[in-house]
N, C-alpha and C positions, 0 to 999 in steps of 0.2 A: 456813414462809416462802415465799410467792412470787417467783417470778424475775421481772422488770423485763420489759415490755414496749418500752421504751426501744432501738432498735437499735443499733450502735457509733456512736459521736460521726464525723460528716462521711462518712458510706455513705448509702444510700437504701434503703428501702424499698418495691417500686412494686406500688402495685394497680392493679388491670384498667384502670381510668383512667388512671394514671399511665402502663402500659405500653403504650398506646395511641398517648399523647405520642412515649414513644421508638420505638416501631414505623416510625412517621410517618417521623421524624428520620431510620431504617436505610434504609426505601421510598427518601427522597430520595436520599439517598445516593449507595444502589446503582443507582437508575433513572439519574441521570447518568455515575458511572464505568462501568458498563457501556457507555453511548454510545459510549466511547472506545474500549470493546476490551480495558477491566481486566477481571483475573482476579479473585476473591475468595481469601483462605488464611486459616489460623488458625495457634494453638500456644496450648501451654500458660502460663497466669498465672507457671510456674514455672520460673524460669532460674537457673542460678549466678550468684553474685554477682560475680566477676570479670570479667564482659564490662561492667557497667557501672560497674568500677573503672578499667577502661580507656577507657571513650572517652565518658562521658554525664556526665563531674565529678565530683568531690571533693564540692560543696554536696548531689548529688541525692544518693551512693553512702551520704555520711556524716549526711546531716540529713533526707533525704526518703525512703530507702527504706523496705521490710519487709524486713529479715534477721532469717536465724535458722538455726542449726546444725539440721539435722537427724541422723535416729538411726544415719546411715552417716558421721558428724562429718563431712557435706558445707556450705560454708558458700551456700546458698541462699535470695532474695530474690523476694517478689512483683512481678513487672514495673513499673514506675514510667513505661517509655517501650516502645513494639515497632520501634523504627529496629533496635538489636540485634539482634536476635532477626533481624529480616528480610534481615538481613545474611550472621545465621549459618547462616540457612537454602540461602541462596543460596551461601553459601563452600561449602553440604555438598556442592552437586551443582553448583556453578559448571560443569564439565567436560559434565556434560549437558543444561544447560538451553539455550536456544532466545533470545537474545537481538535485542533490547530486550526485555525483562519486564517488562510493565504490571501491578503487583500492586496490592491494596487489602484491606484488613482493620479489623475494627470489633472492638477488643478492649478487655475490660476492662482498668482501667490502676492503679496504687494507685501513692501516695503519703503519707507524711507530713505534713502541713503543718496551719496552722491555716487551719480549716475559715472561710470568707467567702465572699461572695456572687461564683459566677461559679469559686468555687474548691474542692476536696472534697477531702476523702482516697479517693475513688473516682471516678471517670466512665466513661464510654462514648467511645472515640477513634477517628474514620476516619483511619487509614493511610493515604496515598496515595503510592507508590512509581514508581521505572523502572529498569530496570536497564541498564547494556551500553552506553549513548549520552553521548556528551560533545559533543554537539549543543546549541547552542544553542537549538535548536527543541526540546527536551525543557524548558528552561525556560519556555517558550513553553507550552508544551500542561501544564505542569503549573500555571501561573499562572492560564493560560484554563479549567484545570477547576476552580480556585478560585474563580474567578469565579463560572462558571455555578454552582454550588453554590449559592451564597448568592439570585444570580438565580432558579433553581428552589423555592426558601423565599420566593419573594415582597417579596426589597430589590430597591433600584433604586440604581445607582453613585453619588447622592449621599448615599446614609445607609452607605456604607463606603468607605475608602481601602485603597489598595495600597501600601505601604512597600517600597522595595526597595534593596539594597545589596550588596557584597563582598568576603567573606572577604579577597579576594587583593589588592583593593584596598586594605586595612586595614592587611594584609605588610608592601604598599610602602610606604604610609606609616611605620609604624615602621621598616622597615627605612632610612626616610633621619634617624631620631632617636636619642639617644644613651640611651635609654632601654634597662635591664637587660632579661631575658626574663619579672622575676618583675614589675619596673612596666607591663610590657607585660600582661601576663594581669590585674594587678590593674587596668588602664584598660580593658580590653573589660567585668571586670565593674561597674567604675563607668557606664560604657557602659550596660550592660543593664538597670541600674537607675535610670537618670538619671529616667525621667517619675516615681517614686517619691520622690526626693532634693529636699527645698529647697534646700539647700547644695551642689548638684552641686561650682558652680565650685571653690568653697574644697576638697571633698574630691579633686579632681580636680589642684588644685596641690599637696596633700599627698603624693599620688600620685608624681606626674611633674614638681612642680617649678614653680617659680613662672613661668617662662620656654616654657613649653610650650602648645601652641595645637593644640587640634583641628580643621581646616579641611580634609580631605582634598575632593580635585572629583571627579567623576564619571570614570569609567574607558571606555572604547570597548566595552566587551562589554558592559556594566548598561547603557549608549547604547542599543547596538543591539537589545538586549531588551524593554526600554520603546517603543524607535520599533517593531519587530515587533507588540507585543502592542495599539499604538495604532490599527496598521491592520487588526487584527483587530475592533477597537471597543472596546477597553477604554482609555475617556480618565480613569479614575480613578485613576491610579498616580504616583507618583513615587519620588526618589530620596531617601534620607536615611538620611546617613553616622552618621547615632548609633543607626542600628538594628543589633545586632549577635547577636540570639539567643545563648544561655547557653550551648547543649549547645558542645563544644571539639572536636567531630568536623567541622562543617562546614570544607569546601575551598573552596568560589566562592560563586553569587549564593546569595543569603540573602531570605528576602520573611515580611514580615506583615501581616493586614488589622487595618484600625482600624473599628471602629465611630464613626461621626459625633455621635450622638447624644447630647447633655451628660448625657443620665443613665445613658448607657451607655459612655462613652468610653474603651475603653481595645482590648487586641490579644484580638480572639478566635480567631488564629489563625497558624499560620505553618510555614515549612520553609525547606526548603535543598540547596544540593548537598555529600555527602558521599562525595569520590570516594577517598577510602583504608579504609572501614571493615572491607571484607572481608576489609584485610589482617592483622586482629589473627587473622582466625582460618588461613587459609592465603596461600601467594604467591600467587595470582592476585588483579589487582588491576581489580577490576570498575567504572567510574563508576556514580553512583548517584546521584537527585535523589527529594526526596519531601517532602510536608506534613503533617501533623497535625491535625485538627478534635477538641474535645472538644464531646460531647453537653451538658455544664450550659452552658458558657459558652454555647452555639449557642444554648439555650433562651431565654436573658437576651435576647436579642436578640431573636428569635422576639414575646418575649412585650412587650421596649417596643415593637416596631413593630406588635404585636396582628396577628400576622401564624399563630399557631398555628390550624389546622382547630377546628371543636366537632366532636369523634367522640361516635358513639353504636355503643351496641353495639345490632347486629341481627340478630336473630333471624325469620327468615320466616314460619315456621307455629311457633303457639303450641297444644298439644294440652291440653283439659283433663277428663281422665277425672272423672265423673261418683262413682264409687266405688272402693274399691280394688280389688275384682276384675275391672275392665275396666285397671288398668295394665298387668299382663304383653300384653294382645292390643293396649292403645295401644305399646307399646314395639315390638313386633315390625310393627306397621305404620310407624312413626317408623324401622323401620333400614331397610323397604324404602326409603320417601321419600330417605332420605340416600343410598344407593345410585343414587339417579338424581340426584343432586345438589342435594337441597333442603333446608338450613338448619332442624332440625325442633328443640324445644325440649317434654319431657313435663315438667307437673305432677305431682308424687307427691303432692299432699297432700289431695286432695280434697273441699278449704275449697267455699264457696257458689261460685257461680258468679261472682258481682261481685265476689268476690274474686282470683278466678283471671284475671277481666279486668283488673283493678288491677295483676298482676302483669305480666302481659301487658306494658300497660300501660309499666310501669318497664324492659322490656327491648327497648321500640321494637319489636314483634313487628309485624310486618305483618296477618298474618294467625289469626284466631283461630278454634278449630271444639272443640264440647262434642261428648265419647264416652261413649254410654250402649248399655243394651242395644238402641235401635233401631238407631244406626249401625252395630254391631254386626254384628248379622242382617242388615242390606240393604247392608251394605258400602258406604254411601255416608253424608258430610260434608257439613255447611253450614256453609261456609269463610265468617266474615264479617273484612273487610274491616275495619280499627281504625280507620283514617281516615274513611274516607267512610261507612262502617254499611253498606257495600253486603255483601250475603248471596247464595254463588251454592252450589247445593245440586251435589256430585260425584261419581263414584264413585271410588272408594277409585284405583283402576287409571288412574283421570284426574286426581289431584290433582298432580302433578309439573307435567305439562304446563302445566296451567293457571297454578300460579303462577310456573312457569317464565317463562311467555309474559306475564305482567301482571306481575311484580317489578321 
């Protein structure tokens, strides 16, 4: 019996093509957080399951993770989020690091769920972190590097909005309503869920009671964040109190973007400040602000506003030996070429020649040259040109330069 070709239900499988796509996707990225002065970090897929018993919910720990005991009856889980992690890295050596820390990282992320469009049991997620500052200009700069993100992918501020709200703001509010701590948690997650709900209102007096009105106003500090980041040029933002993110670790403002688009409508993205988490793992208690981007949902986007590159793979010189005992001396002429840094691509098969242009051909090669025993003996190529049919005859010792200089 054969095994299935079939990969796990809601992972990817990415060929050269596809990885091409996400390559792009990591390019952007990094080419923008770097502007800033971000760091890149990693860690392992593998965390205890405890840190996201503590502070990322009860829904993600108990219905969306991977757990599983392993063979030391440790109980450990595939990462579902890296705020954690980034936390715990930072409680390990809080004492020695250098603050504000600009960090960013693009890690794999798993989850549970049913698999739909925009949503997987796997993606690719840019991390974007700060550490050390309870500046309101850290919200500032972390909103504005949201921005340019999407900016650098080719949207423009009316095909995405900025939602922004907070935590503390949300406090007050219940804290002037007579509502228990457990209808209070049960209405942030009616809350989270409301663009999902026909029935919000009726499950929302279920909740809290027939007599209960959500209406909280805008706070001076979500004020002054919005007026800052509009005279930076970002006029696409505003305020809205029913935006309240799931994870139960945010402390203050809170932000998500919307996509505009009716066939795309919904949050491809968002963060927050979560200035207690470092304290699950030691007392030092660090401020901390940071977003999340995942790679599928980015694509959905990407792809309604037909804003994705055409990548081609290329290949500069395309060699194609004549017989098979001119490949060993094509190969060793192909390692010096790479050593001066020219993209070289051998044929082993030594099909006809209009076959080997054909292949040529399918790999976007620039450049094409047949090795027989004349080039051989006189050490020199006639590099033709796939585009134009142009043919310039070299010797072997000049061929870098040349396509060097015309590539």
């Amino acid at each position: 019996m054969k095994l299935s070709t079939d990969n796990y239900k809601g992972v990817r499988d990415f060929y050269p093509e596809d990885y091409r796509t996400l390559e792009y996707i990591f390019a952007t990225w990094k080419k923008v957080l770097k502007s800033y002065g971000y760091e890149q970090y990693d860690a392992s897929p593998l965390e205890y399951t405890e840190i996201y018993k503590q502070k990322s919910g009860e829904e993600i720990v108990n219905e969306q993770t991977y757990t599983f005991t392993d063979k030391g009856n440790r109980e450990v889980s595939l990462r579902p989020e890296m705020t954690p992690t980034v936390a715990r890295m930072v409680a390990k050596k809080s004492k020695a690091l250098s603050y504000p820390l600009r960090w960013f990282s693009i890690p794999n992320v798993f989850r549970y769920e049913r698999p739909q469009r925009g949503r997987l049991r796997e993606h690719w997620q840019l991390n974007v972190d700060m550490f050390g500052s309870d500046s309101i200009f850290a919200e500032v700069e972390q909103i504005k590097i949201a921005h340019n993100i999407l900016i650098a992918f080719g949207l423009n501020d009316s095909q995405f909005t900025i939602k922004i709200n907070n935590r503390k703001l949300l406090n007050s509010f219940f804290a002037d309503t007579n509502l228990s701590e457990d209808q209070q948690v049960k209405v942030i997650k009616l809350l989270d869920k409301r663009s999902k709900l026909e029935n919000f209102d009726e499950k929302l007096k279920e909740v809290a009671g027939t007599n209960f009105k959500f209406n909280p106003d805008i706070d001076e500090e979500t004020q002054a964040i919005i007026e800052l980041l509009k005279k930076r040029g970002i006029s696409n933002i505003e305020f809205d109190p029913y935006m309240v993110r799931g994870f139960d670790y945010y402390t203050g403002i809170i932000f998500e973007i919307f996509d505009t688009h009716p066939d795309n409508n919904r949050s491809i993205f968002g963060g927050g400040r979560y200035d207690n988490l470092t304290q699950i793992f030691s007392n030092d208690n660090v401020p901390a602000i940071g977003f999340g981007m995942g790679d599928v949902t980015l694509q959905d986007v990407l792809e309604t506003y037909d804003l994705l590159p055409k990548f081609e793979d290329t290949t500069i010189l395309y060699l194609a030996p004549l017989h098979q005992n001119f490949i060993e001396q094509t190969m060793t002429l192909a390692d010096d070429l790479r050593k001066e840094g020219v993209s070289v691509l051998v044929d082993f098969s030594s099909k006809k020649i209009g076959d080997q242009i054909k292949k040529a051909l399918t790999k976007n090669a620039e450049y094409f040259a047949v090795i027989g025993d004349t080039e051989l003996y006189n050490k020199k190529l006639t590099l033709k040109h796939l585009s134009t049919k142009k043919e310039k005859k070299l010797k072997f010792k000049s061929i870098s330069k040349f396509v060097k200089k015309n590539s």
